[in-house]
N, C-alpha and C positions, 0 to 999 in steps of 0.2 A: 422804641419805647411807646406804651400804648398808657390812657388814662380810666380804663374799665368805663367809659360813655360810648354803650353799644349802639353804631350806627347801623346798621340793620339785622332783621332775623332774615339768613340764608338756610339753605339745604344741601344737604350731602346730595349731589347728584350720582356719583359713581362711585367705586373703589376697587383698585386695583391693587389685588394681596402681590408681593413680590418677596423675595429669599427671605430676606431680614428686617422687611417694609412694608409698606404701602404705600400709593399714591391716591391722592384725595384728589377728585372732583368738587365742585363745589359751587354753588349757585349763588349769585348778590349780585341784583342790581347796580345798585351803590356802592359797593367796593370795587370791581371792577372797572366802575367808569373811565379814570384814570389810571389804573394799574399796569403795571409791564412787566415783565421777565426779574427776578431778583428782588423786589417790592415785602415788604413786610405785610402779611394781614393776620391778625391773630384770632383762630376759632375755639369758640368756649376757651378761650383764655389762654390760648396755645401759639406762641409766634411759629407762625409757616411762610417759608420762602416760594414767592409764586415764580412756577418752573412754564407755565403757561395762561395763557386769557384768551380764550377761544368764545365772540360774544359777552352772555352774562355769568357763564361758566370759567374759572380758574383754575387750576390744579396744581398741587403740594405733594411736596414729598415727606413722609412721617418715618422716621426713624424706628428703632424698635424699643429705645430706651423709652421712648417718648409714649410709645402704645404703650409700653409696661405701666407709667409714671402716669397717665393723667387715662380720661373717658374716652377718648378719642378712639383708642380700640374697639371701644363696644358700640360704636356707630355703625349705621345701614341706610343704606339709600333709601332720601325722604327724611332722614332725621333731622331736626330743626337742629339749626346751630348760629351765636350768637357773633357776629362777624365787626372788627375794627380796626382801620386801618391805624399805620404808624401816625405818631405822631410828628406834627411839623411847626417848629422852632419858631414860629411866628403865630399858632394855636393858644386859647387859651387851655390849662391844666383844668379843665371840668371835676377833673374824679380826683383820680391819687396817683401820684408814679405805676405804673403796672409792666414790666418785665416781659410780659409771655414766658417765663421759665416756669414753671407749677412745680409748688412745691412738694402735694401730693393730693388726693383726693378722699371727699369726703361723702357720706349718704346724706340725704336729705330725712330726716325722721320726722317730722310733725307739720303740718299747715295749723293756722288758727285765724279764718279769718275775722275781718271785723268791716264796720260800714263801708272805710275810705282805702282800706290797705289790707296785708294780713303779714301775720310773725310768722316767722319760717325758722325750723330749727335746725340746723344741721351738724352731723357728728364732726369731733376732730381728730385727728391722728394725733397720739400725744405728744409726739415730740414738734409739732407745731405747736403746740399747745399756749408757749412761752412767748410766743409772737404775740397772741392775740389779748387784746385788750378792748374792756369797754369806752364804748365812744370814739374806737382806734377803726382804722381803714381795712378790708380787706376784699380779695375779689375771689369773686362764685361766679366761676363760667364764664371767667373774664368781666364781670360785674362789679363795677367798684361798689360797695355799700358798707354803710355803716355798722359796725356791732353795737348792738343793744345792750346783751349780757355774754357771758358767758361763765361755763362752768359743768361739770359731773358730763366732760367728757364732749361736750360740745358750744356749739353758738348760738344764737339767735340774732336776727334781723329783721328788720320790718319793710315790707315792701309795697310802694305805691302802684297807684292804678298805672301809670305809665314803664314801670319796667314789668309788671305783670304781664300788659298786652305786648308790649314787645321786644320779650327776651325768654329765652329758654326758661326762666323759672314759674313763668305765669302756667306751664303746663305739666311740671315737673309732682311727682309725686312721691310719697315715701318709699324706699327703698330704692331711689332712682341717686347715682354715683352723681356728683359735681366736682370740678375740679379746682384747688384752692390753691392761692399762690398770698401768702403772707406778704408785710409791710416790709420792703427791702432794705429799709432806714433801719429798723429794728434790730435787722440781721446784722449790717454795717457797725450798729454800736457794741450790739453784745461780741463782736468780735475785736474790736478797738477796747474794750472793757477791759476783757480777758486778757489781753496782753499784758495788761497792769497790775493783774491777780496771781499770787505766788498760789502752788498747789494748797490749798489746806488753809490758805488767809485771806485776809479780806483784799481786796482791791488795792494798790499802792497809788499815790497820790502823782500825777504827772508831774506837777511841779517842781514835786520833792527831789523825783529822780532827776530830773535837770538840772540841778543844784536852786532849786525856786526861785528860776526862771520859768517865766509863763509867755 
């Protein structure tokens, strides 16, 4: 489990195309310090299993489901990427629960800066769509942030001077893909909901059906 508070901006050092794969090289000071064989670190938002820490260099194995499903595909040696290691049970929760599963990706379409920060809009997949809410959590590139609004197909967010300088979105531009991984609480209820919902009617009351016991 990771909490979207990116502890450093790394770089794709390498990549090795293989059948059905790839393997990712991958440069962090700071993630690597402690790191070993089997170790959780999630890039732009993506849990990868480190298969090696050779130095300040790591290396990952990427599925093809996983190229398909988030940006990680359209990466090239050099490209900045947003690195966090697992979370550990004695850590404070900084951000928001964050998974490393992505739910899917989205484009960035608008910057609008201002003095202290700037609003960033980015599109949504719509069947993410139901997830997202204002003033609700969600993560870009493995970024926990806040939604501002949302609506006619996408989000907004506003982002400070400190994830600006460092994390992938401080250089990001329009038309450039990010990878979104929704509120997993969300997902949790609407499918505990649904349980309770006959096809075609409202929701049935848990109680009820227990004979109202609660």
């Amino acid at each position: 489990m990771f909490t979207g508070i990116i502890e450093e901006l790394g770089e794709i050092a390498g990549i090795e195309p293989l059948s059905d794969a790839a393997r990712l090289s991958i440069r962090g000071r700071t993630v690597t310090a402690d790191a070993g064989h089997g170790d959780s670190i999630a890039v732009n938002g993506v849990c990868l299993t480190v298969v090696d820490v050779a130095g300040e260099v790591f290396t990952a194995d990427v599925m093809k489901e996983t190229l398909d499903r988030s940006s990680l595909g359209a990466l090239g040696p050099g490209s900045p990427v947003n690195l966090e290691r697992a979370v550990r049970a004695d850590q404070r929760l900084g951000g928001h629960i964050v998974q490393g599963h992505v739910d899917g990706t989205g484009v960035l379409l608008a910057r609008e800066p201002a003095e202290h920060w700037e609003v960033v809009r980015i599109s949504l997949p719509p069947d993410l769509d139901r997830y997202v809410v204002e003033k609700g959590s969600i993560a870009v590139d493995g970024i926990s942030l806040t939604v501002m609004s949302v609506g006619s197909g996408g989000f907004e967010v506003s982002l400070i001077p400190t994830t600006l300088s460092l994390t992938t979105l401080g250089a990001k531009r329009p038309g450039d893909p990010v990878n979104l991984e929704v509120d997993v609480i969300a997902k949790h209820v609407e499918k505990l909901v649904g349980a309770y919902a006959p096809a075609g009617g409202p929701a049935r009351d848990a109680a009820t059906d227990q004979g109202g016991r609660l």
